[in-house]
C-alpha atoms as an extended CHARMM CRD file, in Angstrom:
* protein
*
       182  EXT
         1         1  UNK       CA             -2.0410000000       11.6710000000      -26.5420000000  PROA      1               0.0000000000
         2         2  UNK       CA             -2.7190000000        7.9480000000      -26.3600000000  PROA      2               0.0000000000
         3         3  UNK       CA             -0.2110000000        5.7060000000      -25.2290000000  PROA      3               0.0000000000
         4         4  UNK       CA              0.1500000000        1.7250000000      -26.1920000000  PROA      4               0.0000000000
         5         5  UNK       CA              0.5090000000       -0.9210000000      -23.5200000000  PROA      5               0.0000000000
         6         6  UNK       CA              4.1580000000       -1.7230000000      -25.4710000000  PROA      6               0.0000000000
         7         7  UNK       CA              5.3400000000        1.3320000000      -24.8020000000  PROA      7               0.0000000000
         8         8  UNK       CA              9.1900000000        0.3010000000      -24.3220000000  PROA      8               0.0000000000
         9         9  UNK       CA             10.0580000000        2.7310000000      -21.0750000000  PROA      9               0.0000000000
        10        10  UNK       CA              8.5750000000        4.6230000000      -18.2510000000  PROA      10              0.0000000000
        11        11  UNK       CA              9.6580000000        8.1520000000      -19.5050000000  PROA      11              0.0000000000
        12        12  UNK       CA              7.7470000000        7.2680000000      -23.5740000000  PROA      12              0.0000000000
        13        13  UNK       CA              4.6210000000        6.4490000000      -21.1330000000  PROA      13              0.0000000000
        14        14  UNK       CA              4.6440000000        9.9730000000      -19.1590000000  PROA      14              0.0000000000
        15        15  UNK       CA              5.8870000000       11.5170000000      -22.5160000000  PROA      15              0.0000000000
        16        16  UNK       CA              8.6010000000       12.9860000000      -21.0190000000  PROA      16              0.0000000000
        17        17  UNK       CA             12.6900000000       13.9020000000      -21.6250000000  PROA      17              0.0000000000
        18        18  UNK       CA             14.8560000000       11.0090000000      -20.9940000000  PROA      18              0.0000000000
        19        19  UNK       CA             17.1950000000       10.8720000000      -17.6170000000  PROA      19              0.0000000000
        20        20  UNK       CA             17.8800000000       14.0470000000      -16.5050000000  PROA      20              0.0000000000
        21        21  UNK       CA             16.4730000000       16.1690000000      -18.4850000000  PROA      21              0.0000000000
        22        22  UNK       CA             12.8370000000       15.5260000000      -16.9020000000  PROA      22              0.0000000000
        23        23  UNK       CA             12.0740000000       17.4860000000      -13.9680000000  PROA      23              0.0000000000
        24        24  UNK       CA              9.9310000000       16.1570000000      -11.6260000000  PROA      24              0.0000000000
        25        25  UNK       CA              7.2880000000       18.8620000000      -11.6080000000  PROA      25              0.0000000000
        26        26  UNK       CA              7.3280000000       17.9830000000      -15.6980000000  PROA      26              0.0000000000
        27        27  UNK       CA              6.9520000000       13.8510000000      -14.2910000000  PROA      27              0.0000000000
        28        28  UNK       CA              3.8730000000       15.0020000000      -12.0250000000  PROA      28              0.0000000000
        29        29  UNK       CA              2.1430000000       17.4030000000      -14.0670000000  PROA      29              0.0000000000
        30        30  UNK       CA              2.1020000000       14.5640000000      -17.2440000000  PROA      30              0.0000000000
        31        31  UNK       CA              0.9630000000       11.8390000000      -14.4830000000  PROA      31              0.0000000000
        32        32  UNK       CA             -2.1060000000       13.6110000000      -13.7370000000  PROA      32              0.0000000000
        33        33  UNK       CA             -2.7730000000       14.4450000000      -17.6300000000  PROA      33              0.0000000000
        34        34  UNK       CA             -2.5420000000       11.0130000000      -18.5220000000  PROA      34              0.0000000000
        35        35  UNK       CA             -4.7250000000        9.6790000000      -15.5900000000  PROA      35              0.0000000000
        36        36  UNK       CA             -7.1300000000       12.4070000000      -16.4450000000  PROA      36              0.0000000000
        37        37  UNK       CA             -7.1850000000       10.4230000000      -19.9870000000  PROA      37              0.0000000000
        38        38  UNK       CA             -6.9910000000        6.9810000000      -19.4710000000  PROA      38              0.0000000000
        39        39  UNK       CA             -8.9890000000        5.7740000000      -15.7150000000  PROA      39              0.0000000000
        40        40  UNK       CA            -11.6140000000        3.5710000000      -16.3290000000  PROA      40              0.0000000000
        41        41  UNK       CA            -13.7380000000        5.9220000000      -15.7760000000  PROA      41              0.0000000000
        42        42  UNK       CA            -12.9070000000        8.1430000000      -18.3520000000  PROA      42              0.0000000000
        43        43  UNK       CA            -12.4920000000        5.0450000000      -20.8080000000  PROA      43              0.0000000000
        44        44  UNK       CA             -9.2960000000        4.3090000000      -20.4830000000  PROA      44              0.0000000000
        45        45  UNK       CA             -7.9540000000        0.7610000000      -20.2620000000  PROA      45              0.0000000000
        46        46  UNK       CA             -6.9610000000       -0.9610000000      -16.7190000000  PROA      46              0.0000000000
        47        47  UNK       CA             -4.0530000000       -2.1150000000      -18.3570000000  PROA      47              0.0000000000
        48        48  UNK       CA             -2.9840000000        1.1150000000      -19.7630000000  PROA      48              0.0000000000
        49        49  UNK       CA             -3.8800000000        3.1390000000      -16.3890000000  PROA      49              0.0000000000
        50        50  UNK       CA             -2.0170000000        0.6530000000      -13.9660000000  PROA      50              0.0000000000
        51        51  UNK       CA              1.3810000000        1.6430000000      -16.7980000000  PROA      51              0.0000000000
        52        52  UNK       CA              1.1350000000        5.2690000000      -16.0700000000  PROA      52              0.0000000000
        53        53  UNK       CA              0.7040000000        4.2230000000      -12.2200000000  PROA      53              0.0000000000
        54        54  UNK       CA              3.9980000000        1.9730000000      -12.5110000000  PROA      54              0.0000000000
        55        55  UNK       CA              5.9120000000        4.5980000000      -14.4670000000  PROA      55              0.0000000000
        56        56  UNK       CA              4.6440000000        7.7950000000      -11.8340000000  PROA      56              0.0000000000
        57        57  UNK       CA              5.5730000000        5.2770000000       -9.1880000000  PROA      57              0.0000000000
        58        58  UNK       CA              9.3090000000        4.1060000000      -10.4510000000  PROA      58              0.0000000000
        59        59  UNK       CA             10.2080000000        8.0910000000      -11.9710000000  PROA      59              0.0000000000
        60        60  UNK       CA              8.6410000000       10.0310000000       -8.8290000000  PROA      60              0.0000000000
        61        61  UNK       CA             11.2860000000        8.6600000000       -5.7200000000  PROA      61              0.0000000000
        62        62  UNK       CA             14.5800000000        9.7780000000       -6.6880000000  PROA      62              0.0000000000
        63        63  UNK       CA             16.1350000000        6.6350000000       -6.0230000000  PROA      63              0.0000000000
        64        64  UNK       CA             14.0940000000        4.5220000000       -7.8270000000  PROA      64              0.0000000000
        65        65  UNK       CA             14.5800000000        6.5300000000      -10.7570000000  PROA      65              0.0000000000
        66        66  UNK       CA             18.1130000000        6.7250000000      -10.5820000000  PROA      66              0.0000000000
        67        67  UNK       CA             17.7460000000        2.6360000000      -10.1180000000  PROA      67              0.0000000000
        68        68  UNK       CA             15.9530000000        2.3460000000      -13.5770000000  PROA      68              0.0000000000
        69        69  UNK       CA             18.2100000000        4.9100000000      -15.3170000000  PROA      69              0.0000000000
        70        70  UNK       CA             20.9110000000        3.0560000000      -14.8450000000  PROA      70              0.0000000000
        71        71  UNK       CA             19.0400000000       -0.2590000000      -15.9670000000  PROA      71              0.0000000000
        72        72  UNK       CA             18.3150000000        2.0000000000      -18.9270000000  PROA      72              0.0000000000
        73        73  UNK       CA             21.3260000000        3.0010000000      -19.6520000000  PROA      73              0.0000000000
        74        74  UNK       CA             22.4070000000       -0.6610000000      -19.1030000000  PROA      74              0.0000000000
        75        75  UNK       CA             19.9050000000       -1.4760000000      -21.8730000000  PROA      75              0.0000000000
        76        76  UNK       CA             17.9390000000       -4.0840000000      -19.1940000000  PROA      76              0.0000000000
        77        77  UNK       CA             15.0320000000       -1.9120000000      -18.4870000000  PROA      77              0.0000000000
        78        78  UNK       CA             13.6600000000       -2.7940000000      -21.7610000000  PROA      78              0.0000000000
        79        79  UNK       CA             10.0660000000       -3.1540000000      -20.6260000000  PROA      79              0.0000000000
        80        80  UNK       CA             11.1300000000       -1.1600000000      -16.9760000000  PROA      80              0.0000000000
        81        81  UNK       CA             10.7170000000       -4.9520000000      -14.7940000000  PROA      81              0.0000000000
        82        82  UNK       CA             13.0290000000       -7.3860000000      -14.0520000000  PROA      82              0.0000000000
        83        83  UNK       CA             13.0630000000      -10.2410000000      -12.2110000000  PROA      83              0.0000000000
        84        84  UNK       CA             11.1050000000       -9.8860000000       -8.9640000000  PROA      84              0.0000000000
        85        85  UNK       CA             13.4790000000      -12.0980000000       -7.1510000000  PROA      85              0.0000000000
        86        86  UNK       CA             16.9450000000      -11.3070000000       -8.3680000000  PROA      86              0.0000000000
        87        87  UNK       CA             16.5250000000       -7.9870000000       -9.9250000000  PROA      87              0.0000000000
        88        88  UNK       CA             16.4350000000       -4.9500000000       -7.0980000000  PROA      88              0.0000000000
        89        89  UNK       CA             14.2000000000       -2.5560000000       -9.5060000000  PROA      89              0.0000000000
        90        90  UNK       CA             12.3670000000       -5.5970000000      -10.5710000000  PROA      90              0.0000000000
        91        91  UNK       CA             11.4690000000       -6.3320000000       -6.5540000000  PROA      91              0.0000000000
        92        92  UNK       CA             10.8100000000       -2.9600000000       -6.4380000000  PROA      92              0.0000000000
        93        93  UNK       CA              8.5950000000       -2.6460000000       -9.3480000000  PROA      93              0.0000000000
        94        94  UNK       CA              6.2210000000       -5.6370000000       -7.9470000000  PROA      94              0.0000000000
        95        95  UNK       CA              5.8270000000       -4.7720000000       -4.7210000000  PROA      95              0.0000000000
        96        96  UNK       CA              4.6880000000       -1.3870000000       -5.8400000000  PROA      96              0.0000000000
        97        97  UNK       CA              2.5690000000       -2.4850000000       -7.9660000000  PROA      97              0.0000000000
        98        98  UNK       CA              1.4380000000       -5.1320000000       -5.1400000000  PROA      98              0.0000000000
        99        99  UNK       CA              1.0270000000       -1.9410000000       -3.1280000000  PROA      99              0.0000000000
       100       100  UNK       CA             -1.3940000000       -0.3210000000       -5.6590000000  PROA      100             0.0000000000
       101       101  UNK       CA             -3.3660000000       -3.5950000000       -5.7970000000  PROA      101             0.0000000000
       102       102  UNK       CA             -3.9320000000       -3.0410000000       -2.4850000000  PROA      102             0.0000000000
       103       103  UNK       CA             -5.3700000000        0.4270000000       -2.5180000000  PROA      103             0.0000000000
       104       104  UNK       CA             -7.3900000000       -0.2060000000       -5.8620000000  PROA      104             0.0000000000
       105       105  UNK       CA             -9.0220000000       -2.8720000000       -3.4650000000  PROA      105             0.0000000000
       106       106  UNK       CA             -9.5790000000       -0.2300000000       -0.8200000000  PROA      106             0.0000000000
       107       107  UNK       CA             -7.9590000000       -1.6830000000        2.0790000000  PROA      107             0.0000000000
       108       108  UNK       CA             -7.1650000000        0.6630000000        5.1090000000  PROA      108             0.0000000000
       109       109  UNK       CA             -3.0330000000        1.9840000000        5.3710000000  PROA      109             0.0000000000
       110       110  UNK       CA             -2.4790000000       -0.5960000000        8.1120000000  PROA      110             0.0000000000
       111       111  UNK       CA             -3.8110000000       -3.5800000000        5.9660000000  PROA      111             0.0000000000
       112       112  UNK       CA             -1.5240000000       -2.2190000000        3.1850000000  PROA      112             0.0000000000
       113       113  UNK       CA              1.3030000000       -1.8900000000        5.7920000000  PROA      113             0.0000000000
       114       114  UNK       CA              1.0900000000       -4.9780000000        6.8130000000  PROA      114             0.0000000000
       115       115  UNK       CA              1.0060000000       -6.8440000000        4.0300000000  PROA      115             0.0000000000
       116       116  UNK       CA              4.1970000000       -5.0790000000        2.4690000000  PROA      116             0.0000000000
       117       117  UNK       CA              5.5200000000       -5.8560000000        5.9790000000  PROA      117             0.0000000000
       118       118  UNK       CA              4.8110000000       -9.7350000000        5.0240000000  PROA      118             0.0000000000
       119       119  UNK       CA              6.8740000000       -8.9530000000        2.1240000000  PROA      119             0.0000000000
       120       120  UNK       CA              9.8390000000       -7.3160000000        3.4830000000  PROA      120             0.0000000000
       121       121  UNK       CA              9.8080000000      -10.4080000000        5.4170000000  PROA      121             0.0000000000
       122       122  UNK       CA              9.9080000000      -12.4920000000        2.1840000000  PROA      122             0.0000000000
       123       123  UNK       CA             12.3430000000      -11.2470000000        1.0830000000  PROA      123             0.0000000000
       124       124  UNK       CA             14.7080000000      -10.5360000000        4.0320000000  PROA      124             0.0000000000
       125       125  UNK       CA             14.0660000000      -14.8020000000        4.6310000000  PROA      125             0.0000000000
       126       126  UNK       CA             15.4640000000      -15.2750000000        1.0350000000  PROA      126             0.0000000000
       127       127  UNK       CA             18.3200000000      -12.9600000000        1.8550000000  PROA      127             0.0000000000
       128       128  UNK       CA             17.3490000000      -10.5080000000       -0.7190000000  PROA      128             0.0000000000
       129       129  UNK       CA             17.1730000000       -7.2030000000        1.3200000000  PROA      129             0.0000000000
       130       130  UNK       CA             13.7170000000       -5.7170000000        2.0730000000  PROA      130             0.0000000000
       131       131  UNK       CA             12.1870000000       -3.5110000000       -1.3990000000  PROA      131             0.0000000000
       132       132  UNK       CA             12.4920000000        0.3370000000       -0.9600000000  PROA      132             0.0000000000
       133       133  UNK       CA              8.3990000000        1.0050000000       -1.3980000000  PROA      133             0.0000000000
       134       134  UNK       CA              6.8010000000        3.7640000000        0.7580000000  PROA      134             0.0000000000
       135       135  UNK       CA              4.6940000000        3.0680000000        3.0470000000  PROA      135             0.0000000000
       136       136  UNK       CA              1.0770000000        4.2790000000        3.9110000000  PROA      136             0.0000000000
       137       137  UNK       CA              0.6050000000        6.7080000000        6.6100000000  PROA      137             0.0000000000
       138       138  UNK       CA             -1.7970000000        5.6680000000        9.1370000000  PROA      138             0.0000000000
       139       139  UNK       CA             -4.2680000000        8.3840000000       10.6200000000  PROA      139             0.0000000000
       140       140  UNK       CA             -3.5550000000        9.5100000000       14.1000000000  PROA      140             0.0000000000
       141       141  UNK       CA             -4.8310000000        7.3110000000       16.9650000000  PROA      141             0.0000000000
       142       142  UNK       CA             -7.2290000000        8.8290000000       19.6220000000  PROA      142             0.0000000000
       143       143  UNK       CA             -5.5690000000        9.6080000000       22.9320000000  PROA      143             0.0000000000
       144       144  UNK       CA             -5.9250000000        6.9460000000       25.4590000000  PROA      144             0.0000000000
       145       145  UNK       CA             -8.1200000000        8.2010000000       28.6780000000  PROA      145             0.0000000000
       146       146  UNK       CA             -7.7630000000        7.2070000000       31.7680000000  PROA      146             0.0000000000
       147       147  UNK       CA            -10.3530000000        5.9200000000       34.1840000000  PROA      147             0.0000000000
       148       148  UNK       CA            -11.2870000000        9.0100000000       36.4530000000  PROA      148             0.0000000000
       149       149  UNK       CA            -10.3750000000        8.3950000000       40.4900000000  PROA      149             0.0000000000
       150       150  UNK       CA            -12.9490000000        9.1040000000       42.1470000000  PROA      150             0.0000000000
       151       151  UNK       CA            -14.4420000000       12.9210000000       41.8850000000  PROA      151             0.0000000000
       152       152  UNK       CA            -15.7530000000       15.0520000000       44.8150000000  PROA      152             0.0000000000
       153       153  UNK       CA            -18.7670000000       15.5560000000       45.0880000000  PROA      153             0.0000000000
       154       154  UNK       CA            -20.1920000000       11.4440000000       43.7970000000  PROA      154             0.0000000000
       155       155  UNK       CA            -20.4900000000        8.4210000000       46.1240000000  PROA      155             0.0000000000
       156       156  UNK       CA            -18.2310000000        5.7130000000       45.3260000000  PROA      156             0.0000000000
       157       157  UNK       CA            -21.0320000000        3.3760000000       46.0520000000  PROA      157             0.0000000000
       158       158  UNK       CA            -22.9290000000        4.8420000000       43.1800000000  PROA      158             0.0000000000
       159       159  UNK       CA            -20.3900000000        4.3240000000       40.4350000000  PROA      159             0.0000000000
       160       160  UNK       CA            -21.2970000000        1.6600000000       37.9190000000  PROA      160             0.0000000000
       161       161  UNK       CA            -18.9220000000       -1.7680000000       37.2780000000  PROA      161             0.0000000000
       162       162  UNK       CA            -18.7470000000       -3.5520000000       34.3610000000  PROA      162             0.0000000000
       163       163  UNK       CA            -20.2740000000       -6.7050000000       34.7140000000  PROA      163             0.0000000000
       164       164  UNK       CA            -17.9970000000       -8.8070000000       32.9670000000  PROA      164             0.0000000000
       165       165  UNK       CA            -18.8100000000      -11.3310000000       30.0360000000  PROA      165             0.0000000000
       166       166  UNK       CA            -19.6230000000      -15.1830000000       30.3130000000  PROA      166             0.0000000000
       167       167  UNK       CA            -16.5770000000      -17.2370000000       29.7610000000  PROA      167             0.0000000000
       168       168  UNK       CA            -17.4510000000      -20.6950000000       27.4730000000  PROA      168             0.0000000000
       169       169  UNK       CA            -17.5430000000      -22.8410000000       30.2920000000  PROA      169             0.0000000000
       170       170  UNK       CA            -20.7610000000      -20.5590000000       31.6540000000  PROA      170             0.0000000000
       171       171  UNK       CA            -22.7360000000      -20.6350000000       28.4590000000  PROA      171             0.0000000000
       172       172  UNK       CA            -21.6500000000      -24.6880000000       28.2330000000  PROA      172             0.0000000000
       173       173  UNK       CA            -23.3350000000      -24.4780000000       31.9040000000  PROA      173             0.0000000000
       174       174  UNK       CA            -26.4940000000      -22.5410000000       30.6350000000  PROA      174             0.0000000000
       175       175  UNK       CA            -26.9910000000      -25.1120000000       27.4320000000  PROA      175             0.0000000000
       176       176  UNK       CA            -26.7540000000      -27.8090000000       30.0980000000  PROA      176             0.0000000000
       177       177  UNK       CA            -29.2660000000      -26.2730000000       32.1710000000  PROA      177             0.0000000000
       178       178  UNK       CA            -31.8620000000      -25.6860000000       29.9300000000  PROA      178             0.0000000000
       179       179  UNK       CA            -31.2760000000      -28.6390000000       28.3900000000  PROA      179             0.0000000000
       180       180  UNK       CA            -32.2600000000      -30.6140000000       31.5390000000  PROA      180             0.0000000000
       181       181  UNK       CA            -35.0440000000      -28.2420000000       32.1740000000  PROA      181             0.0000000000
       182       182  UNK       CA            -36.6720000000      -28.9600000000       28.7910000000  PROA      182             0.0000000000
């Protein structure tokens, strides 16, 4: 099934029920049909693929679905975005799609994180509310170790120190130097 870039609603992209009626196993298991059929890859558009991200993205979180339901419902979900500054599912929609920018490019979660952090800001300065978008989760940090006392059985005196690095006024010293020397 091939699926036009005018497709009018997120559920005619998926090709699934309307509202209710789709389950969300139904939403998943026609997300990863359709991005088995249209990624680049496969020859698929990036147009078309980013659509089936957006509408995965906006009918997979319960509350953003019931957001654009009632937009549908409403009859201003035509095309599924409003406006990015007024419209709650239209913020929404953006940043999300923002979000998957970011990924495509490969950036790490905590690049991601904090540029939707820049956004939440954004918004919360125009006194819109911060977007409801998920956030990436970071990978577990190694666990800090601390420097061992000393140890029986090796001589203090024997331990190695960290010399510690030139500051800029040394290495302006050292230019000086062998400037003069020269």
């Amino acid at each position: 099934m091939m699926i036009s870039v005018d497709a009018p609603n997120h559920y005619e992209v998926l090709g699934v029920a309307k509202d209710k009626d789709a389950t969300p196993d139904e939403i998943r298991a026609a997300h990863r049909r359709l991005v088995h059929q249209v990624h680049t890859d496969k020859g698929g558009t990036d147009a078309l693929f980013r659509q089936v991200q957006a509408a995965y993205e906006a009918l997979s979180d319960p509350d953003s679905r019931a957001e654009y339901d009632r937009q549908l419902r409403a009859g201003s979900a035509g095309s599924g975005i409003g406006d990015a500054l007024t419209d709650p599912h239209g913020r929404d929609f953006a940043v999300r799609d923002y979000r998957s920018s970011l990924k495509e490019r490969r950036l790490g979660p905590a690049s991601v994180n904090a540029a939707l952090a820049a956004i939440d800001h954004l918004y919360r300065f125009l006194r819109l509310g911060p977007p409801s978008v998920r956030r990436e989760a970071l990978p577990a940090q190694a666990p800090v170790r601390s420097a061992p006392q000393s140890s029986p059985g090796i001589d203090p005196s024997r331990r190695r120190v960290a010399t510690p690095l030139p500051t800029q006024a040394d290495l302006a010293a050292a230019v000086e130097r062998s400037t003069i020397e020269a």
